[in-house]
C-alpha positions as CSV (number, residue, x, y, z in Angstrom):
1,X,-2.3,11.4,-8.6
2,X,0.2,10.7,-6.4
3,X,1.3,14.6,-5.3
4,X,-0.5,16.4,-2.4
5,X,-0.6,19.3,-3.8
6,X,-3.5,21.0,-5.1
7,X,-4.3,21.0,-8.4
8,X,-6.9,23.8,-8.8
9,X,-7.9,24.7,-12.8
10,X,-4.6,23.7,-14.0
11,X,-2.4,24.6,-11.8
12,X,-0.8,23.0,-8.5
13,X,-0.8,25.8,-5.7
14,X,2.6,26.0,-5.0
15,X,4.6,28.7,-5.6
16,X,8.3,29.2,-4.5
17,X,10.9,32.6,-4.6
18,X,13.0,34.0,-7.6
19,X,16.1,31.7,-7.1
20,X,15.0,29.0,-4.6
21,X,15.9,25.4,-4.8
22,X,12.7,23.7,-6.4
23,X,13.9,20.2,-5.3
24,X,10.7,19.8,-3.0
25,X,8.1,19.7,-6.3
26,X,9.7,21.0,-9.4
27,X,6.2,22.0,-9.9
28,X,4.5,25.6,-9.2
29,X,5.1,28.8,-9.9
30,X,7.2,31.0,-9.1
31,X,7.2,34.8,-7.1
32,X,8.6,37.7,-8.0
33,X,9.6,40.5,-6.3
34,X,7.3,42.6,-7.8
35,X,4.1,40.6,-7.4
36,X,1.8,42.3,-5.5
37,X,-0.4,40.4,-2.4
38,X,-3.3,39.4,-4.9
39,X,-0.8,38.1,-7.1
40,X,1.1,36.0,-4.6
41,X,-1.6,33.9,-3.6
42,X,-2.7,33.3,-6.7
43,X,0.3,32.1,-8.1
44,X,0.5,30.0,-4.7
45,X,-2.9,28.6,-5.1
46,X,-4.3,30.1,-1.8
47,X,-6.3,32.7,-3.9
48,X,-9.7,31.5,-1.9
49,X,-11.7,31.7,1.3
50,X,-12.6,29.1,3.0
51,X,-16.6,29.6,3.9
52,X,-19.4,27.7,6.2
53,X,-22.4,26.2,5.3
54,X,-25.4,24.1,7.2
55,X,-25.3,20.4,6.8
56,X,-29.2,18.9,6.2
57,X,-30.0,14.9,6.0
58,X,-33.3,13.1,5.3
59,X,-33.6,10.5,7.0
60,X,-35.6,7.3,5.4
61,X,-38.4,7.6,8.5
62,X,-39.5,10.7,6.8
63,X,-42.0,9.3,4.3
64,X,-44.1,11.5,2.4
65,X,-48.0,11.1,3.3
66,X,-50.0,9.6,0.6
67,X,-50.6,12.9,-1.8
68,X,-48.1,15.5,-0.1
69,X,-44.9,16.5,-0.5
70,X,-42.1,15.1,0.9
71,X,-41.0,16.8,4.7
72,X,-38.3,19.2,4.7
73,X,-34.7,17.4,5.3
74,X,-33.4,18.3,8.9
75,X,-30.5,20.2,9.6
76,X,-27.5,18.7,11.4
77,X,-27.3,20.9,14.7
78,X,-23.9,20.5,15.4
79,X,-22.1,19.9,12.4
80,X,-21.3,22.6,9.1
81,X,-19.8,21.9,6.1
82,X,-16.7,24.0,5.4
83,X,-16.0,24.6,1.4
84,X,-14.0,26.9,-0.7
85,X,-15.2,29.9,-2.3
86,X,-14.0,29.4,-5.7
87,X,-14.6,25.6,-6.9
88,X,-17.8,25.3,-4.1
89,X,-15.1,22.0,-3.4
90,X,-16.2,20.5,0.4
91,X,-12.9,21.0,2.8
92,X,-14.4,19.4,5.8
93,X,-17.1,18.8,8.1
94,X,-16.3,20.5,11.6
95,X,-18.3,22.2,14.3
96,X,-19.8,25.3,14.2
97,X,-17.3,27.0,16.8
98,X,-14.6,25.8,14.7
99,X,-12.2,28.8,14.2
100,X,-11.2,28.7,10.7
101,X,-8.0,30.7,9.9
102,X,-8.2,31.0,6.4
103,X,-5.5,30.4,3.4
104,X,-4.3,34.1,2.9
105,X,-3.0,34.1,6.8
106,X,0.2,31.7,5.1
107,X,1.6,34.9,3.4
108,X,0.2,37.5,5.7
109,X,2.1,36.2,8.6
110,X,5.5,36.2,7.2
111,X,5.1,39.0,4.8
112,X,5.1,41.5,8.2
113,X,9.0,40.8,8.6
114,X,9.0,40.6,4.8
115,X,8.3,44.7,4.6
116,X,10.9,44.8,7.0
117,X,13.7,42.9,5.6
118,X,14.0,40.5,7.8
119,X,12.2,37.2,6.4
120,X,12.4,36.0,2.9
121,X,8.9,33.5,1.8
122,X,10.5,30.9,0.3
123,X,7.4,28.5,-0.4
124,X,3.5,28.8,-0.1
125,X,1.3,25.9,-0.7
126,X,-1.9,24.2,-0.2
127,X,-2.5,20.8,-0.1
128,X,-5.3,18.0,0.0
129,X,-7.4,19.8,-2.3
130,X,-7.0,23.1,-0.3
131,X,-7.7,21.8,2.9
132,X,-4.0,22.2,4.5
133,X,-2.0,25.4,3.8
134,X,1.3,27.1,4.6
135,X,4.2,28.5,4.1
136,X,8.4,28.1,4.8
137,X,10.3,31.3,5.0
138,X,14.1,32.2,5.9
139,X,14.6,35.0,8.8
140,X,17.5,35.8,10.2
141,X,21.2,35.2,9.0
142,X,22.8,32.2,8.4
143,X,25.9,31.2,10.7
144,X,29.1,28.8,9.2
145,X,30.5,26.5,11.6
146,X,33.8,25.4,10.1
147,X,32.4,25.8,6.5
148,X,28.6,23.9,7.5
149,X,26.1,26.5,7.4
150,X,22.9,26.5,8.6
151,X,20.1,28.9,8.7
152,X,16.9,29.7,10.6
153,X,13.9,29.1,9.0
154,X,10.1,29.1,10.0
155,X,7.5,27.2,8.9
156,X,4.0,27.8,9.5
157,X,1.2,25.5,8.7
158,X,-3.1,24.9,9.5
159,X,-5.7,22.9,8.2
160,X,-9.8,24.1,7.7
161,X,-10.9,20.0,7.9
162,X,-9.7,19.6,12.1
163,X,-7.0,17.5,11.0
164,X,-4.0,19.2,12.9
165,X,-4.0,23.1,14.4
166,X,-2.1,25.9,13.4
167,X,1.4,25.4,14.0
168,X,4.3,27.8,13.2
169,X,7.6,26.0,13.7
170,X,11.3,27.6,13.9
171,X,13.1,25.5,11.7
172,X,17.2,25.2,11.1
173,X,18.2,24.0,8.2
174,X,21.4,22.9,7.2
175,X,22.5,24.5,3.4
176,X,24.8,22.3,2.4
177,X,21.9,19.6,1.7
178,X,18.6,20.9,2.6
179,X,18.2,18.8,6.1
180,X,15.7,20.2,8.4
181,X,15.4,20.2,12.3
182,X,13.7,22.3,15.2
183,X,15.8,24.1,16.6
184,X,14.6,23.1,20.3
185,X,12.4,21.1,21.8
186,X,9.5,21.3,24.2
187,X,7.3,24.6,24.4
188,X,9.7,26.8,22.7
189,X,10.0,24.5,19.6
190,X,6.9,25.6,18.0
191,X,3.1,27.8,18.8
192,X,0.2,25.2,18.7
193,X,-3.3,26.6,18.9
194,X,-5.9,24.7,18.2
195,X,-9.3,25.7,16.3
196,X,-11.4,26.0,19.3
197,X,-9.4,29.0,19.7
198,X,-9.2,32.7,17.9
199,X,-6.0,33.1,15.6
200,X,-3.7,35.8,16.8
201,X,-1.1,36.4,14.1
202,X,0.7,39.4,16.0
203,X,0.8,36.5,19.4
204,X,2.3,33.7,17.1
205,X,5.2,36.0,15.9
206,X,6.3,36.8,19.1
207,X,6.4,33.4,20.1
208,X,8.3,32.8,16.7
209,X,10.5,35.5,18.0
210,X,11.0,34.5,21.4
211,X,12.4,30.9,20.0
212,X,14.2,33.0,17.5
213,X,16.7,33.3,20.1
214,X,17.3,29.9,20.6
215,X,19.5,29.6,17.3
216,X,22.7,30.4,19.3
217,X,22.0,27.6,21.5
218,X,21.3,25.5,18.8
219,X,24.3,26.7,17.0
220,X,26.6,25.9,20.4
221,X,24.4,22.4,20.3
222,X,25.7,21.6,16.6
223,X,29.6,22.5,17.6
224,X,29.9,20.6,20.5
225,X,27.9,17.4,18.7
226,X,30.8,18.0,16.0
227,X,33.3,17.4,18.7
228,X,31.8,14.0,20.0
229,X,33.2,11.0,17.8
230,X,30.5,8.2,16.9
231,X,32.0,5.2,15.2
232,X,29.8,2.7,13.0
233,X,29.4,0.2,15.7
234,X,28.0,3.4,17.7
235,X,26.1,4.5,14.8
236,X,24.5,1.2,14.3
237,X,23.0,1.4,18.2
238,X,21.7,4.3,17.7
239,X,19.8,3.4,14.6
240,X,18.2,0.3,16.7
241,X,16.3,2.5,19.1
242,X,15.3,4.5,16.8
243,X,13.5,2.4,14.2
244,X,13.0,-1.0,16.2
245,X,14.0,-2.9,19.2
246,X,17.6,-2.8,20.1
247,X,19.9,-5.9,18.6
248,X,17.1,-7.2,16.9
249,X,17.5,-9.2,12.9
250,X,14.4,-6.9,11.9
251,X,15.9,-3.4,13.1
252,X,19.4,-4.5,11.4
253,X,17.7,-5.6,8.0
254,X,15.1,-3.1,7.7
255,X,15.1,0.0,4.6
256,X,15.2,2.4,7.5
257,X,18.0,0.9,9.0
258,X,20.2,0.3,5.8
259,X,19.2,3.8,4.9
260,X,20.6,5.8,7.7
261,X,23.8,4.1,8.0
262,X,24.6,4.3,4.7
263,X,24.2,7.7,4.8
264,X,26.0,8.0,8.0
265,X,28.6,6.4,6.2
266,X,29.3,8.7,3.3
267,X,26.5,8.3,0.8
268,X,24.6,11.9,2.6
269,X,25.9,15.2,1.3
270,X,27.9,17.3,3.5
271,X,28.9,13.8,5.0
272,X,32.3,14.6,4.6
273,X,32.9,18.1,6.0
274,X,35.0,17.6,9.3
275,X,32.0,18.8,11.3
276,X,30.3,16.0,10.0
277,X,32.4,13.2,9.7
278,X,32.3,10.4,11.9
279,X,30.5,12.4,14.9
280,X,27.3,13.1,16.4
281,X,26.4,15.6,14.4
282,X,27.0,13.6,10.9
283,X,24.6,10.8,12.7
284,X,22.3,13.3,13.5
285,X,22.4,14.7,9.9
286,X,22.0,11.1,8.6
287,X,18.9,10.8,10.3
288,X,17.0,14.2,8.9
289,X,18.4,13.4,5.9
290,X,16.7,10.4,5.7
291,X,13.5,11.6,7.1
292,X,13.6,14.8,5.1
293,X,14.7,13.1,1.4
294,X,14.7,9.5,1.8
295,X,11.7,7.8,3.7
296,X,9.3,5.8,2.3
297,X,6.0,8.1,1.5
298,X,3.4,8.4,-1.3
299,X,4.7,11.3,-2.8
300,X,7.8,14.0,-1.8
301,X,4.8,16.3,-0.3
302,X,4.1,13.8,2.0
303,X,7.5,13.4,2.7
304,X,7.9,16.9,3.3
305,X,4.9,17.2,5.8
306,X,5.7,14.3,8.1
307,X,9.1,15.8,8.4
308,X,7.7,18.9,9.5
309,X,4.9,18.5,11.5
310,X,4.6,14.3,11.6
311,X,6.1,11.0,12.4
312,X,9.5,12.2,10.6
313,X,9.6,15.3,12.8
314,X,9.5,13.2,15.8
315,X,11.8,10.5,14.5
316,X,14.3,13.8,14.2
317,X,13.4,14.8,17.8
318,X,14.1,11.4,18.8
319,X,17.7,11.0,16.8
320,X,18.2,14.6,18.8
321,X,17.8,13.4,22.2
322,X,19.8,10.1,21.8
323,X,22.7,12.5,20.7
324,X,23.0,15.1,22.9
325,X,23.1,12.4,25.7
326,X,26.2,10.5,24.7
C-alpha cells in the first residue's frame, strides 16, 4: 500500500484533534477532549511497547554428529531484535545499548503543556509499521502580519529501528495554506539526541522552550522579507540553485522547477496577500509549499516526513538562506 502509516488490526494509527484540518491523510481517527491517556494512544495507534529480544543463528558448519541432536543455535553477541508488544511484529535490529524511547513518549511530551493550556496535540502517528512515531502540536499564539498569520508549532518525532534520533522541532506554520518552516536555524532550530543516549523529556522541553522565543525573530524575519521585492526573473535564479546548477536547460525544464515558479506566480494560496505578493517572502512560501504539498513522494506521509525532518526540510532551509541574503 502506498501510505506510511501503520495499519495495525484495521486501523491506521493516526489520530488527529476535534476540528483539525485532515488534509495530511484523511484517514485516522479522531480525539476528543474527553479521551482519557489510554484512549489517546489507542485511537493514535501508539497503544504498544516496543520490547528487546536475543537474536540466535545456526550457522551451516554446525552439523549434527551422526545420531545426536543438532547443536544449539548461537546467539548474536551484539545485536537484539527490537519488536512490538502487541502483534510480536520485528521493528528493527539494533544494539543492545540502544536506548529505545518508546511510542507513548509522542503524547506524554506535549500533553505536560496540554494540562496547562498552553499546547494543543494536533496529530499523533506511527509509521513504517510502528517503527517511527510522533506527534505535531500547536503552542503558543498565533501572530497576523498584515492579515498572514502564522503560528508556532512543535513537532516531535523518533524511530526504535536506528533510522534517525529523536528530534523535536519548533515549527511555524503559515495558516492561510498549511506551509511549514523552522523557525531558525542551526542549534536552536531543533533537540537531536541520539539512541546511544538516555531520553530526558523534561531536558527536550526546555530546549523546545528556549527556541520558543525565537518566534519574534522569526516573526521580524517574515515582515522584513515582505518588504524586499523579487521579480520572476529573480524568482527564476533563485530556483536554479536550489534544484540544479545555475542557468542550466535541465534546472529550467525540470517538475521542481516549473513547480515553484508557478506557484511563485499565483497558482500557491495566500499568493496574493500583499505580504506575499511578488517578494521574498511569497518565494519563500513557494518553496515550502512545494516541499510541504507538491513534491514528488510515494505517498503524502512521505511527503510530510521529508518536509519535516528530510531532504524537503533542508531544501526549505536552503530557500531560507538564499532569501534573507538578498
Amino acid at each position: 500500500m502506498a501510505h506510511e502509516i501503520a495499519f495495525i488490526d484495521g486501523q491506521y494509527s493516526f489520530a488527529r484533534a476535534e476540528g483539525t484540518d485532515a488534509a495530511w491523510h484523511k484517514l485516522g481517527q479522531v480525539i476528543l477532549p474527553t479521551d482519557d491517556r489510554a484512549t489517546k494512544l489507542r485511537k493514535a495507534g501508539l497503544l504498544y511497547t516496543v520490547e528487546k529480544a536475543p537474536m540466535y543463528y545456526r550457522p551451516a558448519c554446525d552439523k549434527p554428529a551422526d545420531g545426536q541432536p543438532a547443536p544449539k543455535a548461537r546467539q548474536y553477541s551484539d545485536r537484539v531484535a527490537q519488536y512490538r508488544s502487541d502483534t510480536g511484529a520485528d521493528l528493527g535490529i539494533v544494539s543492545p545499548t540502544f536506548q529505545t524511547v518508546q511510542p507513548a513518549e509522542a503524547l506524554d511530551f506535549f500533553e505536560v503543556w496540554a494540562k496547562e493550556g498552553g499546547a494543543t496535540i494536533e496529530t499523533l502517528f506511527a509509521l513504517h509499521g510502528g517503527r517511527v512515531y510522533g506527534g505535531l502540536a500547536a503552542i503558543g499564539k498565533a501572530v497576523a502580519i498584515e492579515g498572514d498569520v502564522l503560528k508556532p508549532y512543535v513537532y516531535w518525532s523518533t524511530a526504535c529501528d536506528g533510522t534517525r534520533n529523536t528530534k523535536i522541532k519548533n515549527t511555524a506554520i503559515r495558516v492561510v495554506c498549511a506551509n511549514t518552516d523552522a523557525m531558525t536555524r542551526g542549534d536552536k532550530a531543533q533537540y537531536s539526541l541520539s539512541h546511544r543516549s538516555k531520553y530526558d523529556p523534561k531536558a527536550a522541553r526546555e530546549h523546545v522552550e528556549k527556541a520558543l522565543e525565537q518566534f519574534g525573530a522569526y516573526c521580524q524575519m517574515v515582515r522584513s522579507l515582505a518588504r524586499v521585492k523579487v521579480d520572476s526573473v529573480k524568482a527564476a535564479g533563485l530556483t536554479e540553485v536550489l534544484v540544479g546548477p545555475a542557468k542550466t536547460e535541465k534546472g529550467r525544464t525540470s517538475a521542481a522547477f516549473a513547480s515553484i515558479m508557478a506557484l511563485f506566480q499565483g497558482s500557491a494560496k495566500g499568493s496574493d496577500l500583499v505580504t506575499a505578493k511578488g517578494t521574498a517572502w511569497g518565494y519563500l512560501n513557494a518553496v515550502t509549499d512545494y516541499v510541504d504539498h507538491h513534491a514528488r513522494a510515494t505517498s503524502s506521509d512521505n511527503r510530510f516526513d521529508s518536509a519535516q525532518d528530510g531532504i524537503g526540510d533542508d531544501l526549505k532551509g536552503k530557500a531560507r538562506d538564499l532569501v534573507t541574503t538578498i
